[in-house]
N, C-alpha and C positions, 0 to 999 in steps of 0.2 A: 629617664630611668628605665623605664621596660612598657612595653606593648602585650595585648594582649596575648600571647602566644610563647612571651616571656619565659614560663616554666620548661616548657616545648622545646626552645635554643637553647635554653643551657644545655637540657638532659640530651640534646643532639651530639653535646662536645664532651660528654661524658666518657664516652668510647678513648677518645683522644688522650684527655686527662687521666684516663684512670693508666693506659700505657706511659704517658709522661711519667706519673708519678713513680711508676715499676721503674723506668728506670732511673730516676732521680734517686729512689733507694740505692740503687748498688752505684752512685756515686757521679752520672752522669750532669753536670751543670746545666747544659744546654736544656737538659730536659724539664730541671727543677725553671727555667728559665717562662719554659712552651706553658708547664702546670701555672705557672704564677700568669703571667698574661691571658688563661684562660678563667682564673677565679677572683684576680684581683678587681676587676669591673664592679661586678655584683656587690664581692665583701666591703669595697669601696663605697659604694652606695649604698648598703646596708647602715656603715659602721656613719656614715653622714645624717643618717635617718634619727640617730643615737646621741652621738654627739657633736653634731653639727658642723661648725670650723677644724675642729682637732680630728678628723675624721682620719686624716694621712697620719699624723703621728700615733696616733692608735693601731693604725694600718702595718705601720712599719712595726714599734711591738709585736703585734700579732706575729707577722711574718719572720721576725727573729724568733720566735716560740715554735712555729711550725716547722721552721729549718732547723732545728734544734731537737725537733721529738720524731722527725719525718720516720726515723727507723723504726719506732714504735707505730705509727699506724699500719693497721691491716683493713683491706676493702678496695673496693673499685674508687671508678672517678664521681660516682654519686656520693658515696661514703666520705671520699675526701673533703669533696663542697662542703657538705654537713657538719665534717670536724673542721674544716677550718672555721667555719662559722660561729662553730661554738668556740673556739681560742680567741674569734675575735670580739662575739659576745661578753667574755669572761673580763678579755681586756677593756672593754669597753664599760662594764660596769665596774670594775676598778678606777678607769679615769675619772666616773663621776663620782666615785664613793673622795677621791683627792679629791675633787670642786667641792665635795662637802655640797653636791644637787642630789637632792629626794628626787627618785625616779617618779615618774608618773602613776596615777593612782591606775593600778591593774582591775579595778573593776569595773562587773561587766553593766551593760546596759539594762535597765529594769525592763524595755519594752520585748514583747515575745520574737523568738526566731523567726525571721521572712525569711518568705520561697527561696531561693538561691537563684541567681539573675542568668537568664538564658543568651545564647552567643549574640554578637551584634547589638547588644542593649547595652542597657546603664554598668555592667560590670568591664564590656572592653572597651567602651569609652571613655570608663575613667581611666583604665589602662593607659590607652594611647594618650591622655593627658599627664600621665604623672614622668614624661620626659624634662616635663618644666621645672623650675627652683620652686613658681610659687609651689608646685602641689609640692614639691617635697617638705615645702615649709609648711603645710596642709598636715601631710602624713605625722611630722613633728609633733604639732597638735592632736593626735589622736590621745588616746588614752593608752598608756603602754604595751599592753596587751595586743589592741587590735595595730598600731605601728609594725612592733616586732612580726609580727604574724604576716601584713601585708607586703612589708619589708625584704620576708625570707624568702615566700613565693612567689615575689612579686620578681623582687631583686636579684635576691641569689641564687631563684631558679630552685628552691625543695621544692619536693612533694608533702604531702599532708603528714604524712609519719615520721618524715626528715625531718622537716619544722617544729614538729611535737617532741623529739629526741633534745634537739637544740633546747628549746625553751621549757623542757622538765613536765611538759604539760601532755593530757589526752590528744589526740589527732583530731577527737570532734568537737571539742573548747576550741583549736586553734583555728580550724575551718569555721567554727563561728566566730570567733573574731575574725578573720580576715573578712570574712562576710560584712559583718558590720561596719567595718573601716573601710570597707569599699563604696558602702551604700551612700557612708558620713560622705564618705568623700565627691561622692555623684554628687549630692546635693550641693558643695560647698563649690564643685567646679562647672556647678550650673547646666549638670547633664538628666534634662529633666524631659517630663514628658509634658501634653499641653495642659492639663491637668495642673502640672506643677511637683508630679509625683515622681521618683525611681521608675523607669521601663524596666518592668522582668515582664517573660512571656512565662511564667511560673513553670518552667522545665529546670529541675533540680539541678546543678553542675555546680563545682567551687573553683578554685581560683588552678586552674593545671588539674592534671587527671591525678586522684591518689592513687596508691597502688597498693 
Protein backbone atom coordinates (compact mmCIF):
# COMPACT_ATOMS: atom_id res chain seq x y z
CA UNK A 1 0.00 0.00 0.00
CA UNK A 2 2.55 2.88 0.68
CA UNK A 3 5.93 3.55 2.67
CA UNK A 4 6.69 5.88 4.72
CA UNK A 5 7.44 8.71 2.36
CA UNK A 6 4.21 7.75 0.68
CA UNK A 7 2.50 11.37 0.77
CA UNK A 8 6.14 12.68 -0.56
CA UNK A 9 5.66 10.32 -4.29
CA UNK A 10 2.51 11.27 -4.90
CA UNK A 11 2.93 15.08 -4.33
CA UNK A 12 6.18 14.41 -6.64
CA UNK A 13 3.69 13.57 -9.61
CA UNK A 14 1.58 16.25 -8.99
CA UNK A 15 3.50 18.47 -11.45
CA UNK A 16 2.81 15.80 -14.14
CA UNK A 17 -0.95 15.31 -13.28
CA UNK A 18 -1.86 18.59 -12.92
CA UNK A 19 -0.49 19.13 -16.82
CA UNK A 20 -2.14 15.84 -17.78
CA UNK A 21 -5.29 17.00 -16.60
CA UNK A 22 -4.97 20.63 -18.52
CA UNK A 23 -4.90 18.82 -21.18
CA UNK A 24 -7.31 16.10 -20.88
CA UNK A 25 -9.69 19.30 -20.47
CA UNK A 26 -9.38 20.47 -24.00
CA UNK A 27 -9.94 16.93 -25.18
CA UNK A 28 -6.68 15.22 -25.27
CA UNK A 29 -7.19 11.19 -24.35
CA UNK A 30 -3.74 10.21 -24.17
CA UNK A 31 -3.59 12.63 -21.47
CA UNK A 32 -6.78 11.85 -19.46
CA UNK A 33 -5.09 8.24 -19.97
CA UNK A 34 -1.21 9.52 -18.12
CA UNK A 35 -3.85 11.46 -15.19
CA UNK A 36 -5.65 8.07 -14.60
CA UNK A 37 -2.50 5.88 -14.22
CA UNK A 38 -1.13 8.41 -12.01
CA UNK A 39 -4.20 8.51 -9.36
CA UNK A 40 -5.71 5.25 -9.94
CA UNK A 41 -3.21 3.39 -7.60
CA UNK A 42 -3.86 5.38 -4.56
CA UNK A 43 -7.94 5.82 -5.29
CA UNK A 44 -7.68 2.05 -5.70
CA UNK A 45 -6.32 1.28 -2.46
CA UNK A 46 -8.27 3.93 -0.87
CA UNK A 47 -11.52 2.77 -2.20
CA UNK A 48 -10.38 -1.31 -1.04
CA UNK A 49 -9.82 0.18 2.49
CA UNK A 50 -13.77 1.10 2.23
CA UNK A 51 -15.14 -1.44 0.61
CA UNK A 52 -13.01 -4.18 0.36
CA UNK A 53 -13.83 -6.75 -2.87
CA UNK A 54 -15.91 -4.32 -4.79
CA UNK A 55 -13.24 -1.80 -4.66
CA UNK A 56 -12.67 -1.83 -8.90
CA UNK A 57 -16.39 -1.51 -9.54
CA UNK A 58 -16.71 1.33 -7.38
CA UNK A 59 -13.35 2.48 -9.01
CA UNK A 60 -14.85 2.24 -12.29
CA UNK A 61 -18.11 4.44 -11.18
CA UNK A 62 -16.02 6.88 -9.90
CA UNK A 63 -14.07 7.27 -12.86
CA UNK A 64 -17.06 7.49 -15.24
CA UNK A 65 -18.30 10.47 -12.88
CA UNK A 66 -14.84 12.21 -13.25
CA UNK A 67 -14.87 11.76 -17.03
CA UNK A 68 -18.04 13.22 -17.13
CA UNK A 69 -17.51 16.46 -14.72
CA UNK A 70 -13.61 16.79 -15.82
CA UNK A 71 -14.64 20.16 -17.60
CA UNK A 72 -15.87 21.46 -14.44
CA UNK A 73 -12.92 20.98 -12.33
CA UNK A 74 -10.44 23.89 -11.65
CA UNK A 75 -6.95 23.35 -9.79
CA UNK A 76 -3.73 21.81 -10.05
CA UNK A 77 -2.75 17.96 -9.91
CA UNK A 78 -2.99 18.25 -5.89
CA UNK A 79 -6.50 19.50 -6.38
CA UNK A 80 -7.31 16.87 -8.76
CA UNK A 81 -6.07 13.84 -6.33
CA UNK A 82 -8.38 15.38 -3.76
CA UNK A 83 -11.61 15.71 -5.94
CA UNK A 84 -11.25 12.53 -7.22
CA UNK A 85 -11.05 11.24 -3.93
CA UNK A 86 -13.93 12.75 -2.77
CA UNK A 87 -16.14 11.16 -6.20
CA UNK A 88 -14.70 8.18 -5.08
CA UNK A 89 -15.57 8.54 -1.40
CA UNK A 90 -19.14 9.77 -2.33
CA UNK A 91 -19.26 6.62 -4.50
CA UNK A 92 -18.20 4.55 -2.06
CA UNK A 93 -20.47 5.30 0.47
CA UNK A 94 -23.40 4.95 -1.82
CA UNK A 95 -22.23 1.31 -2.45
CA UNK A 96 -22.60 0.67 1.10
CA UNK A 97 -25.60 2.56 1.75
CA UNK A 98 -27.03 -0.44 -1.30
CA UNK A 99 -25.41 -3.32 1.04
CA UNK A 100 -27.60 -1.73 3.45
CA UNK A 101 -23.63 -1.89 5.78
CA UNK A 102 -23.72 0.78 8.78
CA UNK A 103 -20.48 2.52 8.35
CA UNK A 104 -18.15 2.11 11.13
CA UNK A 105 -18.75 4.01 14.38
CA UNK A 106 -16.69 7.38 13.61
CA UNK A 107 -15.84 7.82 17.22
CA UNK A 108 -12.94 8.92 18.67
CA UNK A 109 -10.92 7.31 21.18
CA UNK A 110 -11.44 8.30 24.90
CA UNK A 111 -7.63 8.09 25.72
CA UNK A 112 -5.59 11.60 25.51
CA UNK A 113 -3.54 12.77 22.25
CA UNK A 114 0.21 11.22 22.11
CA UNK A 115 3.17 12.84 20.99
CA UNK A 116 3.15 12.31 17.31
CA UNK A 117 5.81 9.55 16.31
CA UNK A 118 9.24 10.85 15.07
CA UNK A 119 11.06 9.46 11.70
CA UNK A 120 12.40 5.84 11.66
CA UNK A 121 10.06 4.78 14.62
CA UNK A 122 6.81 3.19 15.10
CA UNK A 123 4.94 5.56 12.57
CA UNK A 124 7.24 4.52 9.29
CA UNK A 125 7.42 1.18 10.29
CA UNK A 126 4.12 0.75 10.26
CA UNK A 127 4.12 2.47 6.99
CA UNK A 128 6.42 0.12 5.35
CA UNK A 129 4.13 -2.73 6.62
CA UNK A 130 0.85 -1.63 5.38
CA UNK A 131 2.17 -3.02 1.57
CA UNK A 132 0.57 -6.21 2.99
CA UNK A 133 -3.35 -7.60 2.72
CA UNK A 134 -3.11 -8.41 6.23
CA UNK A 135 -2.45 -4.66 7.44
CA UNK A 136 -5.04 -3.52 4.89
CA UNK A 137 -7.44 -5.90 6.54
CA UNK A 138 -5.93 -4.27 9.92
CA UNK A 139 -6.72 -0.58 8.44
CA UNK A 140 -10.40 -2.17 7.68
CA UNK A 141 -10.80 -2.58 11.22
CA UNK A 142 -9.96 0.72 12.35
CA UNK A 143 -12.74 2.73 13.39
CA UNK A 144 -14.03 4.84 10.41
CA UNK A 145 -12.59 7.83 11.05
CA UNK A 146 -9.01 6.92 11.73
CA UNK A 147 -9.21 4.17 8.33
CA UNK A 148 -10.30 7.09 6.11
CA UNK A 149 -7.88 9.46 7.42
CA UNK A 150 -4.77 6.93 7.21
CA UNK A 151 -6.09 5.82 4.02
CA UNK A 152 -5.98 9.35 2.32
CA UNK A 153 -2.49 10.08 3.51
CA UNK A 154 -1.26 7.30 3.63
CA UNK A 155 -2.70 6.09 0.16
CA UNK A 156 -3.81 8.73 -1.93
CA UNK A 157 -0.98 10.71 -0.94
CA UNK A 158 -3.16 14.24 0.83
CA UNK A 159 -1.87 16.58 2.86
CA UNK A 160 -3.54 17.45 6.11
CA UNK A 161 -5.98 20.04 4.54
CA UNK A 162 -6.75 17.90 1.35
CA UNK A 163 -7.74 15.09 3.63
CA UNK A 164 -9.91 17.32 5.92
CA UNK A 165 -11.64 18.88 2.53
CA UNK A 166 -12.41 15.18 1.56
CA UNK A 167 -13.81 13.94 4.72
CA UNK A 168 -15.89 17.43 5.78
CA UNK A 169 -13.70 17.41 8.75
CA UNK A 170 -10.99 20.10 10.62
CA UNK A 171 -7.35 19.29 9.36
CA UNK A 172 -6.48 18.73 13.25
CA UNK A 173 -9.49 15.95 13.98
CA UNK A 174 -8.00 14.20 10.93
CA UNK A 175 -4.10 14.39 11.82
CA UNK A 176 -5.51 13.01 15.10
CA UNK A 177 -7.01 10.36 13.75
CA UNK A 178 -4.52 9.29 11.41
CA UNK A 179 -2.37 9.50 14.37
CA UNK A 180 -4.26 7.10 16.30
CA UNK A 181 -4.69 4.48 13.45
CA UNK A 182 -1.29 4.47 13.10
CA UNK A 183 -0.36 3.91 16.53
CA UNK A 184 -3.51 0.90 16.58
CA UNK A 185 -1.90 -0.24 13.88
CA UNK A 186 1.97 -0.43 15.42
CA UNK A 187 0.76 -2.30 18.02
CA UNK A 188 -1.38 -4.87 16.02
CA UNK A 189 1.57 -5.35 13.53
CA UNK A 190 3.74 -5.95 16.39
CA UNK A 191 6.06 -2.86 15.92
CA UNK A 192 6.90 -2.40 19.31
CA UNK A 193 9.61 -1.40 21.48
CA UNK A 194 11.18 -3.67 24.20
CA UNK A 195 9.09 -2.40 26.70
CA UNK A 196 6.24 -3.57 24.61
CA UNK A 197 5.23 0.06 23.88
CA UNK A 198 4.79 2.39 20.46
CA UNK A 199 8.72 4.06 19.75
CA UNK A 200 8.18 7.76 19.28
CA UNK A 201 11.34 9.86 20.04
CA UNK A 202 8.34 12.52 21.09
CA UNK A 203 9.36 14.97 18.10
CA UNK A 204 5.97 16.19 16.87
CA UNK A 205 5.49 15.31 12.92
CA UNK A 206 2.10 13.68 11.17
CA UNK A 207 1.77 11.47 8.64
CA UNK A 208 3.51 13.75 5.13
CA UNK A 209 4.19 17.49 5.83
CA UNK A 210 0.84 19.64 5.94
CA UNK A 211 0.90 22.76 4.34
Amino acid sequence: MGQGGEPRRAQAYDGELGAAVARAQDGDETAFAVAYRIVQPGLLGYLRGIVGDDAEDVASDAWLEIARDLGRFKGDGAGFRGWTATIARHRALDHLRRLRVRPRSAALEQDAVLDLPGPHTTHDQALESLSTERALELVRGLPRDQAEAVLLRVVVGLDGPAAARVLGKRPGAVRTAAHRGLKRLARQLGVMDANGEGVTDGGPRTLGESK
